[in-house]
VOPAGU-2260 file (C-alpha; in pm, 1 decimal, decimal comma):
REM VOPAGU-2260
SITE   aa  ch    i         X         Y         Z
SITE  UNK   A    0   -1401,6     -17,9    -603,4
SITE  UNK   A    1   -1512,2     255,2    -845,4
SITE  UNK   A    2   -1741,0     232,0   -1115,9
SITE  UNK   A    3   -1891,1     566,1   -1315,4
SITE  UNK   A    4   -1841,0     700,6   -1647,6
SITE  UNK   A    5   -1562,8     829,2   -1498,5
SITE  UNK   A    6   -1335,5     778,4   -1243,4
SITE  UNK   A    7   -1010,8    1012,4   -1114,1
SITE  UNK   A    8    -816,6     879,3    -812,5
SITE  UNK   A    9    -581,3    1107,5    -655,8
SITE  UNK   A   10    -365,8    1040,9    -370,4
SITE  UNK   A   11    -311,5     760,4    -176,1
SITE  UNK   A   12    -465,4     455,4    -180,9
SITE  UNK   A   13    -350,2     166,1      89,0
SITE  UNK   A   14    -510,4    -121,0    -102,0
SITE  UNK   A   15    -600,0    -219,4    -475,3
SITE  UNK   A   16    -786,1      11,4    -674,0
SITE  UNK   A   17   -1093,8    -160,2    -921,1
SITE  UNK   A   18   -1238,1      29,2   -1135,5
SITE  UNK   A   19   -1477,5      45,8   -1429,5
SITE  UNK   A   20   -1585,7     378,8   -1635,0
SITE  UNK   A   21   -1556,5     512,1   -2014,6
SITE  UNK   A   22   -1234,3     695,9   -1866,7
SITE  UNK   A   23   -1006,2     616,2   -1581,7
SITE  UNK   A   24    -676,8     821,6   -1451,8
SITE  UNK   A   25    -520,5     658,2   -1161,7
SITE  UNK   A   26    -255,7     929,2    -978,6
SITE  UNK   A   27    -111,8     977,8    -646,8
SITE  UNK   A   28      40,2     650,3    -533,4
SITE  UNK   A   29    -142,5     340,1    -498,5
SITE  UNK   A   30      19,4      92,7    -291,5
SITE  UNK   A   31    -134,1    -203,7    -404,0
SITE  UNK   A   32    -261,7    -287,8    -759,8
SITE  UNK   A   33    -460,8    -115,9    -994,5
SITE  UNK   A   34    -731,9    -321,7   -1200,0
SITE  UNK   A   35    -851,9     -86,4   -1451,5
SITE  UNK   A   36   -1096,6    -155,8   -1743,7
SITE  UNK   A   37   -1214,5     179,8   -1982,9
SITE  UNK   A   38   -1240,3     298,1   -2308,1
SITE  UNK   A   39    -932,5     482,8   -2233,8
SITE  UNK   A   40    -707,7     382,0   -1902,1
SITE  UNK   A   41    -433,5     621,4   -1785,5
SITE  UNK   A   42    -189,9     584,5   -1467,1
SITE  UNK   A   43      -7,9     888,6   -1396,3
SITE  UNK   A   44     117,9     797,5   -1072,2
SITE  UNK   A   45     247,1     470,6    -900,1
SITE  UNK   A   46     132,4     166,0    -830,4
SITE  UNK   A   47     266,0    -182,5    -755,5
SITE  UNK   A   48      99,0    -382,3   -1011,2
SITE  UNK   A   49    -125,7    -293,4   -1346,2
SITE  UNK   A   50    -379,3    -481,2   -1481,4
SITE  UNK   A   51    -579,9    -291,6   -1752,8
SITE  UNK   A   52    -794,6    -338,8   -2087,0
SITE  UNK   A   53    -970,7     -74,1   -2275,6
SITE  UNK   A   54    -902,9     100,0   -2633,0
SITE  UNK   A   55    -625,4     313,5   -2568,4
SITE  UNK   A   56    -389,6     261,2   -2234,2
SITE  UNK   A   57    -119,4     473,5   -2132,6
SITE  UNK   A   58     153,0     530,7   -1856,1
SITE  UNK   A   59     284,2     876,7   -1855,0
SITE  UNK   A   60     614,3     988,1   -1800,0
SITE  UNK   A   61     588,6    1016,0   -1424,5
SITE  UNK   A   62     413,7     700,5   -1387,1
SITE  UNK   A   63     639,1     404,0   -1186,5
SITE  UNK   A   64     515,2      70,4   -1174,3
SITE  UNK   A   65     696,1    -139,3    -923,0
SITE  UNK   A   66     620,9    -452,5   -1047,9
SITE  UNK   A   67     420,2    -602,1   -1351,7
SITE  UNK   A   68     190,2    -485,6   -1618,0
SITE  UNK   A   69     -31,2    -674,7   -1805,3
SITE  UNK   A   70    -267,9    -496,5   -2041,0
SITE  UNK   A   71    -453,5    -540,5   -2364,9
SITE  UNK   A   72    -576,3    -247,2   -2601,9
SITE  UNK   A   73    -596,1    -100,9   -2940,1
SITE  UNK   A   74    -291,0     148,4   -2847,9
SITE  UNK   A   75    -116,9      98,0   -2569,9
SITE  UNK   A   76     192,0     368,2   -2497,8
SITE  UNK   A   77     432,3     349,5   -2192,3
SITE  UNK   A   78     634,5     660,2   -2109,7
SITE  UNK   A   79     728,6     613,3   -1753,3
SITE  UNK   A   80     898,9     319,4   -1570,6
SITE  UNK   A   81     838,7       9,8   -1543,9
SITE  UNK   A   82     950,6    -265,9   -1254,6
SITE  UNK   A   83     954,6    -624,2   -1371,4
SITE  UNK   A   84     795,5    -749,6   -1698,4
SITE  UNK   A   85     544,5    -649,1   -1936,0
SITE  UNK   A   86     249,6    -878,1   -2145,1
SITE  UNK   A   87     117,0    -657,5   -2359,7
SITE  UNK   A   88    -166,4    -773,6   -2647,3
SITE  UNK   A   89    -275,4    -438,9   -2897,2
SITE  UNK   A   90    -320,6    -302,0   -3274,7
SITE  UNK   A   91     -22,3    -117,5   -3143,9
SITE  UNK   A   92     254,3     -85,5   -2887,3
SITE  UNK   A   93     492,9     234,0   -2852,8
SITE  UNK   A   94     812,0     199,0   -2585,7
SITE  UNK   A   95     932,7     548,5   -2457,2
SITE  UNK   A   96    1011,9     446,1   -2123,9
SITE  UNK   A   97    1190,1     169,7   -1884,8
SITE  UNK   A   98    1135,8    -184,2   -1836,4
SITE  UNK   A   99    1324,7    -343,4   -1602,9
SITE  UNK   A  100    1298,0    -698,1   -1697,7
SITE  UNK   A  101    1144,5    -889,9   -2026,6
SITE  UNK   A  102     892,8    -745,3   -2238,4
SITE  UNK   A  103     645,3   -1000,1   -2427,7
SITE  UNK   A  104     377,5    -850,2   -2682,5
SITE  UNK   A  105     129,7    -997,0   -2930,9
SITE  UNK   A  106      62,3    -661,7   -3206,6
SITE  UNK   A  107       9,0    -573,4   -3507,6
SITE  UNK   A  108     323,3    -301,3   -3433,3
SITE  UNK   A  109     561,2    -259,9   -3192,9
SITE  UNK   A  110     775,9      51,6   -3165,3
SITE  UNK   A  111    1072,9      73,9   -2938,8
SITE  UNK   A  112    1148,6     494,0   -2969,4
SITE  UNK   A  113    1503,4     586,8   -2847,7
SITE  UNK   A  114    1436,3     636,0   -2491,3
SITE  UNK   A  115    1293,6     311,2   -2442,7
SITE  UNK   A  116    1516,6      69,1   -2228,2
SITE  UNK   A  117    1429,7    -259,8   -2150,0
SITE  UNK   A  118    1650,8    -465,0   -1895,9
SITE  UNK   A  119    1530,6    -823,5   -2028,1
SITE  UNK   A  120    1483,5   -1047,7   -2321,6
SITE  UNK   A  121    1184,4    -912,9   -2575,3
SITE  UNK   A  122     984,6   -1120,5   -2715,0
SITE  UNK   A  123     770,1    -986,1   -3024,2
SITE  UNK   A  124     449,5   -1198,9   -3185,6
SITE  UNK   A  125     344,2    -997,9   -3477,1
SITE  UNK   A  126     201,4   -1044,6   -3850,0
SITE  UNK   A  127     562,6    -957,9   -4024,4
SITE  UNK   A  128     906,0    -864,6   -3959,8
SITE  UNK   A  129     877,6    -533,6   -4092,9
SITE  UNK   A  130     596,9    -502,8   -3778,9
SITE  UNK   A  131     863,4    -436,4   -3540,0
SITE  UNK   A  132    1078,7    -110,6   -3535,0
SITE  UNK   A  133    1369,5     -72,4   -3291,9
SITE  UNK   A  134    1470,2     315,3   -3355,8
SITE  UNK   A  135    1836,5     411,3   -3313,5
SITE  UNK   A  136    1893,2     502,8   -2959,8
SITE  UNK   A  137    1673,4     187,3   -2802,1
SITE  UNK   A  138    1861,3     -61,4   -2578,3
SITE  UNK   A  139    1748,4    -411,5   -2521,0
SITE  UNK   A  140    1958,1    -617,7   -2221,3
SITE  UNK   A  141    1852,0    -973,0   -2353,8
SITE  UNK   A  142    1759,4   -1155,9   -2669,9
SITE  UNK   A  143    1548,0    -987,0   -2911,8
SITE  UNK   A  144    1270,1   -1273,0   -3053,3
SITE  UNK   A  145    1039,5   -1177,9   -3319,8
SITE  UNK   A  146     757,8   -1511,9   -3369,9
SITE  UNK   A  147     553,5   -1430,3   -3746,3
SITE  UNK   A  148     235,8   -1528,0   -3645,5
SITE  UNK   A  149      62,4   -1787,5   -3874,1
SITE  UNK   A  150    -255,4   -1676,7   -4071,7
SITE  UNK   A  151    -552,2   -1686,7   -3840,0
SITE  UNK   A  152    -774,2   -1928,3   -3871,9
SITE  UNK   A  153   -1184,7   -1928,6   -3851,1
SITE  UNK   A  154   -1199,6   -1772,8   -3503,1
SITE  UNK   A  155   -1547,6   -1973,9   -3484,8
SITE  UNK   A  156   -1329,0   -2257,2   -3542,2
SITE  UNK   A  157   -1095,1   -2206,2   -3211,6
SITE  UNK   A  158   -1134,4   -2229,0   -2858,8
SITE  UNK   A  159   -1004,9   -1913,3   -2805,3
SITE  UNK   A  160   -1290,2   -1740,6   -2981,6
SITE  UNK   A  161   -1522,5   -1869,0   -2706,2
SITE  UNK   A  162   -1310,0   -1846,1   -2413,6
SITE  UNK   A  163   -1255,6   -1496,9   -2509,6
SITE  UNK   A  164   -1620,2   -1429,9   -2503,9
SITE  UNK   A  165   -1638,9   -1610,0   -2201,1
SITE  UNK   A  166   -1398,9   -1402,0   -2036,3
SITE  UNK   A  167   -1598,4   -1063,3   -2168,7
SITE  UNK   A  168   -1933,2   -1265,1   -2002,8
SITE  UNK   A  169   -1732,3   -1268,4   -1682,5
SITE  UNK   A  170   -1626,5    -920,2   -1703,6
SITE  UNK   A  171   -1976,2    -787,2   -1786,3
SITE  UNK   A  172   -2146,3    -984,4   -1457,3
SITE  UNK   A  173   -1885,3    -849,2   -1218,3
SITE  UNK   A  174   -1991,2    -488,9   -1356,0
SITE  UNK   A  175   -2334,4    -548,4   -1303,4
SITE  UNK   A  176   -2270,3    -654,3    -946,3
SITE  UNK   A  177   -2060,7    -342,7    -895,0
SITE  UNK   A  178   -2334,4    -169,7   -1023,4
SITE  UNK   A  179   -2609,0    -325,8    -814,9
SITE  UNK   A  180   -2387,2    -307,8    -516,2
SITE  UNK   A  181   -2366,6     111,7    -569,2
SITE  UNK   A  182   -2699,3     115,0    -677,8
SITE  UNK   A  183   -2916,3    -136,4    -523,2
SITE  UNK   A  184   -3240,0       9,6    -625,4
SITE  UNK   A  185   -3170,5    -125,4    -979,6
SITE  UNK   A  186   -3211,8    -503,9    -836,1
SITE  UNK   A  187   -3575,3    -485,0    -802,5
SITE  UNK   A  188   -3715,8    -519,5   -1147,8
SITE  UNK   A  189   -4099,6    -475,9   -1210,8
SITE  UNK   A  190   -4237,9    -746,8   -1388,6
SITE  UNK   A  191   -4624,1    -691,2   -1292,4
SITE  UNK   A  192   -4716,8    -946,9   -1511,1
SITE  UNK   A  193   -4658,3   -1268,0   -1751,8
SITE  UNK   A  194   -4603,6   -1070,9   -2068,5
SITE  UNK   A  195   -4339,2    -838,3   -1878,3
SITE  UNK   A  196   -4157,8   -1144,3   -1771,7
SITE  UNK   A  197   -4141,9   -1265,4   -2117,8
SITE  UNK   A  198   -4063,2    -941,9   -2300,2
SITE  UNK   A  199   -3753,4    -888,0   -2021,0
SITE  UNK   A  200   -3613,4   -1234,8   -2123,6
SITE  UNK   A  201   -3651,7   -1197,7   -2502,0
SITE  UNK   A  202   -3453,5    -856,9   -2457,7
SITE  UNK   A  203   -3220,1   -1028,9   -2205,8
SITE  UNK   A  204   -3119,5   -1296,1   -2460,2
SITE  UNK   A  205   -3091,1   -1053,1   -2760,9
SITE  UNK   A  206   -2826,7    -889,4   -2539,7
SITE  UNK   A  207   -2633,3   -1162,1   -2425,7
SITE  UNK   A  208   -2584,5   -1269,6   -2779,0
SITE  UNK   A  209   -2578,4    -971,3   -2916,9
């Protein structure tokens, strides 16, 4: 468990890797999964399975994921090779690399470039047609299905909306454990006083709906 602004793992790790910071890089060979949540999330090694969510997420050319990847981002790029299947949710998805099974994505664009292999079915939700390019060069084993997403709705209107934020309420109170856990000096607040109290809950309800 690793939480910092940020956090480099090298080597080789036995178990699952969690981490939190503004950037991760996971290399070296983890041999369990990798749980990874940053502004910017990058595996250059291996790993068994990838769970990440950030801005921008990327697998580099030397990267080998043995089994799954699930991952949501503004940019999300895979350049190395990939096990099993891939859910992917971003602004934007870019395919250099290998997938051994079925890709499924929900983007605003999806490029396969020529390199890109996938060994599965792929299954595309985005806003048009024209959102998907398959360049020249790009091989797809299975059925290629492209869904046109309907026109979103009020997201205040939708339980996804709030189980989203629930989710991000989730996330947010495992960090703070992580970071009480590495730095338990921050658990003991000093409220000397009824006013203190009160100001520290005003503030701590501005945040949470903030």
């Amino acid at each position: 468990i690793a939480a910092a602004r940020r956090v480099r793992i090298t080597g080789t790790v036995k178990g699952d890797v969690l981490c939190a910071a503004e950037n991760v890089e996971i290399g070296g060979n983890v041999e369990g999964n990798v749980y990874g949540v940053g502004e910017s999330v990058q595996l250059t090694g291996m790993a068994r399975n990838l769970y990440a969510a950030g801005q921008s997420i990327s697998l580099a050319e030397a990267t080998a994921v043995r089994g799954n990847m699930m991952a949501a981002a503004e940019s999300i790029v895979l350049d190395g090779q990939l096990g099993r299947d891939m859910i992917a949710a971003g602004r934007e998805i870019e395919i250099r690399g290998m997938i051994g099974q079925g890709i499924r994505t929900y983007a605003q664009r999806l490029v396969l470039l020529p390199s890109a292999r996938v060994g599965g079915d792929l299954r595309a939700n985005v806003p048009t047609k024209d959102s998907v390019q398959i360049e020249s060069g790009a091989m797809v084993g299975g059925k290629t299905d492209i869904r046109i997403a309907p026109p979103r709705p009020n997201p205040y209107l939708t339980i996804s909306f709030y189980l989203i934020r629930a989710v991000w309420l989730a996330v947010a109170f495992v960090t703070g454990l992580i970071f009480f856990w590495l730095f338990p000096f921050l658990a003991r607040p000093m409220l000397e006083n009824r006013p203190a109290v009160l100001k520290t809950g005003a503030l701590g309800f501005v945040a949470a709906i903030a």
